[in-house]
N, C-alpha and C positions, 0 to 999 in steps of 0.2 A: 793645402794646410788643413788638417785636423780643424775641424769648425764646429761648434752645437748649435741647432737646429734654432729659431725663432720661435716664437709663442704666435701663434696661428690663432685665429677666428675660429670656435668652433659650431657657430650658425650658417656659418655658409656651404654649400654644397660644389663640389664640381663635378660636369659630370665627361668624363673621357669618353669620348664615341668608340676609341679601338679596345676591345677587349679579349682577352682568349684563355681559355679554361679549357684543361683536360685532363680528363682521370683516366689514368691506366692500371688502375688495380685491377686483382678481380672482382666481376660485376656485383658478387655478392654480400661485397664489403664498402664500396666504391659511394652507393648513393649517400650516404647520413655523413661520411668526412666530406664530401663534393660541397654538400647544400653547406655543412657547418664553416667552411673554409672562405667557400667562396664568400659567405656574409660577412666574416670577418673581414677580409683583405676588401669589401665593395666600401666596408664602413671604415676601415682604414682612411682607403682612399676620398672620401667624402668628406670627412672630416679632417684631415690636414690637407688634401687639395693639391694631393702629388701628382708631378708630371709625369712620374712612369715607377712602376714595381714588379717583382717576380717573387714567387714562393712556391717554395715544394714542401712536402709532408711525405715524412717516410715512416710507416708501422710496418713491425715486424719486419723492416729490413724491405718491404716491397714500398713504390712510392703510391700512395693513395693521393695523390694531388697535387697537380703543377697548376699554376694559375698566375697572367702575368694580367697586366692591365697598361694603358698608356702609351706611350711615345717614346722612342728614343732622346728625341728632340722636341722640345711643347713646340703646337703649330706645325708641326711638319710634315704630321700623317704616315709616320713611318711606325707603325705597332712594334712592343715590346714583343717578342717570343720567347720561348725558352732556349733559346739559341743566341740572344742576346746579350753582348759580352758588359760585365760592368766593372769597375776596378772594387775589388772584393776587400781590400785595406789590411787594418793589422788582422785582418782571417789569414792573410797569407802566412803569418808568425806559424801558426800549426803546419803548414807545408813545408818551413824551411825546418820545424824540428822533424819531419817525417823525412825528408833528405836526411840529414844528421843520422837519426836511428837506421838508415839503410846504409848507411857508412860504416856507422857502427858496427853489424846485420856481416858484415862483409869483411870488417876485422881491419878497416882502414883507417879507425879513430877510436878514442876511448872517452866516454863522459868524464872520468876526471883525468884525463891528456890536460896538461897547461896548452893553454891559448898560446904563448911564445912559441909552441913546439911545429906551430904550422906559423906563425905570423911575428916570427925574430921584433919585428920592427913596434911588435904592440906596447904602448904604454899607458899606464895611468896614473891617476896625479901623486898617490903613495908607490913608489919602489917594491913594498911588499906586496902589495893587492898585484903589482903589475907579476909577479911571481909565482902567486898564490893562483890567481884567476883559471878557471880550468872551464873546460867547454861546455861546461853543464851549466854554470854561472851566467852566461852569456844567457840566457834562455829563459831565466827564472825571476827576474827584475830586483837581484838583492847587491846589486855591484857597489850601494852607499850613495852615489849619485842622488841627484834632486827628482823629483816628478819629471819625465820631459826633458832632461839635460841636452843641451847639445842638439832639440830637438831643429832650430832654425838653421840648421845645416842642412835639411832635408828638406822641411818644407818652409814658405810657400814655392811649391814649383809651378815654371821652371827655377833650377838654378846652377850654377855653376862647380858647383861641391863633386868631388870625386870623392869614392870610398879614402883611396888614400887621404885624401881630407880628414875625414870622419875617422880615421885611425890616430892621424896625430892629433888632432883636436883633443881626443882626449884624456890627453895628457893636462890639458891644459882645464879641465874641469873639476872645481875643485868637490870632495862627499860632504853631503849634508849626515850621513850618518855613517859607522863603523860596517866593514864591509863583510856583508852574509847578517845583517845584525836587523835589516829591515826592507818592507817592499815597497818599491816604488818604480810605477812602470816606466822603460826605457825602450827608447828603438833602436837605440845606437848600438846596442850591445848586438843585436838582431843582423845590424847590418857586417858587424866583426864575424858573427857566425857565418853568415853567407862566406864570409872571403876564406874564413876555416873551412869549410866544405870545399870551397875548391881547391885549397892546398893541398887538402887530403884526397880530393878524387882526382884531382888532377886535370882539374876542365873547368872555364868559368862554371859562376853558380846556375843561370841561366840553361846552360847545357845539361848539365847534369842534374837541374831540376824537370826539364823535358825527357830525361829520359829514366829518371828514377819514380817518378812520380805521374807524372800527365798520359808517358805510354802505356807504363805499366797495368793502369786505371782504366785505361781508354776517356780521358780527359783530354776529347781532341780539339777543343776551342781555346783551351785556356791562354793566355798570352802573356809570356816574361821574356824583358830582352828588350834590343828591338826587336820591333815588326811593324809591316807595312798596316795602318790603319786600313787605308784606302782597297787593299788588296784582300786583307780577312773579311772587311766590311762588317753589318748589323750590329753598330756600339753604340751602346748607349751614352750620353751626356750629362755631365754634369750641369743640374742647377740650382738657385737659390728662388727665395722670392723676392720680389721688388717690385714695389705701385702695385700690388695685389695680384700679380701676375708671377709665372715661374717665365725664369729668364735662365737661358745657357750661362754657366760661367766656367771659363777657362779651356774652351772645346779643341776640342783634339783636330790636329792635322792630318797630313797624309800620313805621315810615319810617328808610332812614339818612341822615344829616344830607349836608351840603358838607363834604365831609370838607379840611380845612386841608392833610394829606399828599396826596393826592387825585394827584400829578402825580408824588411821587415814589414811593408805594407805595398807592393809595389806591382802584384800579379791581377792578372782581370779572368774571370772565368763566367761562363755564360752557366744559367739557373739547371740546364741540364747537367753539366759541369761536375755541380756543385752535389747533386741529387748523386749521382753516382761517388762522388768523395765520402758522402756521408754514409748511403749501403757500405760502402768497401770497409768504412773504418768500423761499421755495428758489426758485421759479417764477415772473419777473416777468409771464408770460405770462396769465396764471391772470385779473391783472385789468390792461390793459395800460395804460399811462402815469400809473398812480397816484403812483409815482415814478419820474425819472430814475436810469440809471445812473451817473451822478455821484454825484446823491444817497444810492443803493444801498451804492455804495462807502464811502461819507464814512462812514455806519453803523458797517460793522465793517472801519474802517483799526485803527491800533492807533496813538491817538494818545498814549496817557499809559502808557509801564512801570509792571508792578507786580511786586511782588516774586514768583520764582518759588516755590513751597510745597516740600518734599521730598516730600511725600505726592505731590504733584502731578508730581512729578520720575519716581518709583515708579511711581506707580499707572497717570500718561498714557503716563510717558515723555517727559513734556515736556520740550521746551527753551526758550520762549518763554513770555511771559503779558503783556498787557496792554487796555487800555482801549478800547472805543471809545463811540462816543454809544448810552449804555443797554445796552451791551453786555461782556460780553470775552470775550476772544476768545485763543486759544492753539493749540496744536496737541497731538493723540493718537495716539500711535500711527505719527505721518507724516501723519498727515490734519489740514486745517484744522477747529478746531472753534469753534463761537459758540457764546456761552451767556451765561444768568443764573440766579439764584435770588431767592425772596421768601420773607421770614420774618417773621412775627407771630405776636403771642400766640395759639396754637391753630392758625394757617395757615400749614401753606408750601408752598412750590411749587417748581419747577424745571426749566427748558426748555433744552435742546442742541441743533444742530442741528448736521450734516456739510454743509455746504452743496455742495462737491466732489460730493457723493454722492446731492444732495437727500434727505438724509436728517432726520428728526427727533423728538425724545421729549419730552414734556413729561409733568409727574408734578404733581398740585391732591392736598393731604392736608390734610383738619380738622381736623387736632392736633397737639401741639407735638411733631415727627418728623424731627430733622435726621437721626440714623442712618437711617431709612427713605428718606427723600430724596437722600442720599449712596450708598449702597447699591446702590438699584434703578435709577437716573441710571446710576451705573459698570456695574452688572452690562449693562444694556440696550443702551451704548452699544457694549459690548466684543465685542454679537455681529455688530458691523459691522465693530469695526477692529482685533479681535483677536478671531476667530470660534476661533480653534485652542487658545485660553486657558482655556474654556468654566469660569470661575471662579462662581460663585453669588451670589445676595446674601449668606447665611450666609458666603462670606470674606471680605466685605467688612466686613461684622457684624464676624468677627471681628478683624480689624483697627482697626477703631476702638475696638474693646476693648481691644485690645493698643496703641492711642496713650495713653488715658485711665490706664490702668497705670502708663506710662512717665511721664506727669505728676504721677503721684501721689508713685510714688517719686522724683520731681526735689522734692518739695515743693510743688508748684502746687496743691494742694488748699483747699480751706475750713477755715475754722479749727472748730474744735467752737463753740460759743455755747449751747451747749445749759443752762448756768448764769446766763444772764440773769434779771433780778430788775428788777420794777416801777423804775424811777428815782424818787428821794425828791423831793419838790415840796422840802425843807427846803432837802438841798444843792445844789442847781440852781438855785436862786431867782435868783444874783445870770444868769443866759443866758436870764431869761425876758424875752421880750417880743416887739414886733415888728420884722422884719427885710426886708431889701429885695435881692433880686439883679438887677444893670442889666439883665437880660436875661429871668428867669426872672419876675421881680417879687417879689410882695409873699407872705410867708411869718411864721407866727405860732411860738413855741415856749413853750407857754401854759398852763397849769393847766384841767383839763377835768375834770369829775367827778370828781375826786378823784386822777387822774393828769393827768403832763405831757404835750404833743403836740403833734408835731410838724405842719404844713401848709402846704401850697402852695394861694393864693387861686383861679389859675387852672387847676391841676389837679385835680381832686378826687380822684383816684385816688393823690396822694402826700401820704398820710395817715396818720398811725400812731403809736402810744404809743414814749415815749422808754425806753427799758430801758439798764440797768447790767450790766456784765460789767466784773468788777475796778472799775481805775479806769476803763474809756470806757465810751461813751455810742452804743447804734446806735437805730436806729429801727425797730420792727417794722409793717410796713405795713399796713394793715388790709384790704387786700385784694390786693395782689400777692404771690408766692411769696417765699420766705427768698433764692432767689438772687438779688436784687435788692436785699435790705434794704443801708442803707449803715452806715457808722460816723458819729458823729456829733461836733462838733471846738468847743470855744467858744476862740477868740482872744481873750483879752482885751486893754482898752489903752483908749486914750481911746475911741473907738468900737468896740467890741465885736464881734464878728466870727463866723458860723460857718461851717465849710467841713463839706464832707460827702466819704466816701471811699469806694469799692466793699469791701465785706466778700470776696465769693470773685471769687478770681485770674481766674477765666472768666465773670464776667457778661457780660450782653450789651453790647456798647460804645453803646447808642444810650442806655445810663443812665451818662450823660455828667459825676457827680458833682465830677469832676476842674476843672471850669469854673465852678462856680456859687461865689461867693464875698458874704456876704449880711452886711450891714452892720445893726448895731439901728438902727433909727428910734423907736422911744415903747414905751412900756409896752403890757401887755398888754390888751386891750377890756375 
């Protein structure tokens, strides 16, 4: 699940014994990005206290520095390389529109094809959108939907959600705004695309993301699908922190499944990988006719406005911001800039490029590290387009410090809960039983060993004892973080009802509480 990063200590130091830097430019260009890169990524790392990180730099299309630092596993002594596979998030959304344009490339799909035209069975919650919707839309985050809609179908994984799931689901979602009329990013729409790709190419999306994409490229690490963990090996681990210490969470087995997100955040690629995605996409020359320049363009147009940030007003200096297929794209500084990020519980990532400049940065971290990602993106990018600025990550640190401040004092903080007390099985008896949401499904609020509990059938990860604060009711989840926990709501009335709410102002929107509205159907098992 999508997660943002903790507010970390910024006096304390870590220091990771395994380190590996190497520049393969040529030598004459090589020393002054080495020394400037590697300070940044040492202070990175020192000051948020990650358990492992990867980054490459690419000028002028050649890479002038890879540089990883850390563990795949804190404590394990297994060093990060550039060879190191880490789940890259919604970075993948750019890969699954780079499938599409080569579809397109080959005269097997058309950006405004309606979506029914490969996926009969698609619906959305107006009849007309369900008509209108064409494969371009899918890509752009303007479908009306909410921030995040539909997003607890995907994640916290594991879970049980098929694509077809996530097809008819939503239908059952209702727009927050008129459709093409505003931007709000979605993954679901992402994952409809994947299944459009493969209608149209005639092969899961999996396959014919291996072979339109990863061979073409010589992206010979990357991993979608299944694949044997155990058999690729060198992967890296998600973690968080906890007791001041980084801890695995959610760690991978011998094999990872078909992942259901898989198209909109669901591919892993190692920092080498990633470095060669980025020459290919500055440099069509690099591998030639992979794509047209049509198709190149269509990329990063800027089909869908988003709204401008003031951070991003400050910090780029921008004027512009918006969308394009898997991508957005704005300007810094006077220079065009493309870009995305990918966020998971324990992973994120984050990739820029100058394209004007062929320039490009991409940052792979194993722990829940939006400051870090934020930080060392801005510091790196600014010694291209504002070299005379020479600002640090430490002020960019400090900055986001001084945003989180300003929040606090507006009131946007978390409420204390720190006085929750078991919920009485007595006075809750009459909100026990079983519940049903159109989209989410089947969900229990049940008497369990002597306490009440809450559950979702097809998630197992949304699980957790019902607790009392005053008079409400939240859930505490038995194994995701307090920022996640929600509030808990019984409607009563002839059919009985429960909604559920986000506890703190800043969770992550992909815990999409706000849409689930769950009906009793029968008593408890």
């Amino acid at each position: 699940m999508p997660s943002r990063a903790s507010t970390h200590s910024r006096s304390r130091l870590l220091t990771l014994g395994l380190a590996c830097t190497l520049a393969i430019a040529p030598s004459a260009r090589a020393a002054e990005p080495t020394d400037t890169f590697n300070r940044l990524l040492d202070e990175t790392v020192a000051h948020e206290q990650l358990p492992g990180i990867a980054m490459a730099v690419v000028d002028d299309g050649n890479p002038v520095f890879i540089g990883t630092r850390g563990e795949r596993r804190a404590g394990q002594g297994e060093a990060i390389d550039a060879d190191t596979l880490f789940k890259i998030a919604s970075n993948s959304k750019a890969m699954t529109a780079a499938l599409l344009a080569r579809l397109v490339d080959r005269g097997l799909l058309r950006w405004d094809d309606p979506v029914i035209k490969y996926l009969p069975q698609f619906r959305m919650h107006d009849p007309w959108v369900t008509q209108q919707m064409q494969v371009r839309d899918l890509l752009i985050h303007n479908s009306g939907l909410g921030l995040g809609a539909g997003d607890l179908m995907l994640w916290p994984e594991p879970n049980r959600f098929t694509r077809q799931d996530i097809i008819a689901g939503l239908a059952h979602l209702k727009p927050v705004t008129s459709f093409r009329s505003g931007y709000a990013y979605d993954n679901l729409m992402y994952v409809v695309a994947g299944e459009v790709a493969a209608a149209a190419g005639g092969k899961p999306y999996d396959q014919l993301l291996r072979e339109e994409v990863f061979s073409p490229l010589g992206m010979d690490r990357c991993q979608v699908g299944a694949w044997s963990v155990a058999a690729v090996g060198n992967v890296a681990q998600p973690h968080t922190r906890k007791d001041g210490r980084n801890v695995v969470r959610g760690a991978d087995g011998d094999t990872s499944a078909d992942l259901t997100s898989m198209a909109a955040g669901g591919i892993r690629c190692s920092l080498r990988d990633m470095t060669r995605w980025m020459q290919v996409l500055l440099d069509p020359a690099l591998v030639p006719g992979w794509l047209s320049t049509a198709q190149r363009r269509a990329l990063w147009t800027a089909h869908m406005p988003m709204p401008l940030g003031e951070r991003q007003r400050r910090w780029d200096n921008a004027h512009v911001s918006a969308y394009g297929y898997g991508w957005r794209v704005s300007d810094m500084d006077g220079q065009w800039k493309v870009a995305h990020t990918g966020t998971l519980s324990g992973m994120y990532s984050s990739l820029a490029l100058l394209p004007d400049r062929k320039v490009g940065v991409v940052i792979l971290i194993n722990s829940d590290a939006e400051d870090a990602r934020i930080a060392l993106m801005q510091a790196a990018l600014k010694t291209y387009t504002a070299p005379e600025e020479t600002a640090d990550v430490s002020h960019y640190l400090a900055l986001l410090d001084q945003e989180r401040t300003g929040r606090r004092d507006a009131g946007q903080v978390r409420p204390d809960t720190g006085a929750r007390r078991a919920a009485s099985l007595r006075t809750t008896a009459a909100a026990h039983g079983r519940y049903r949401d159109p989209w989410l499904g089947e969900a229990l609020l049940c008497p369990e060993q002597g306490v009440l509990r809450f559950s979702v059938a097809k998630s197992p990860m949304l699980r957790g004892q019902v607790m009392q604060l005053g008079e409400r009711w939240l859930v505490q989840w038995d194994t995701l973080g307090a920022d996640a926990e929600p509030w808990l709501q019984l409607q009563p009335g002839a059919t009985p009802a429960l909604t559920l709410a986000a506890i703190d102002p800043e969770i992550d929107f992909s815990y999409d509480y706000q849409d689930l509205h769950f009906t009793r159907t029968g008593d408890c098992p």
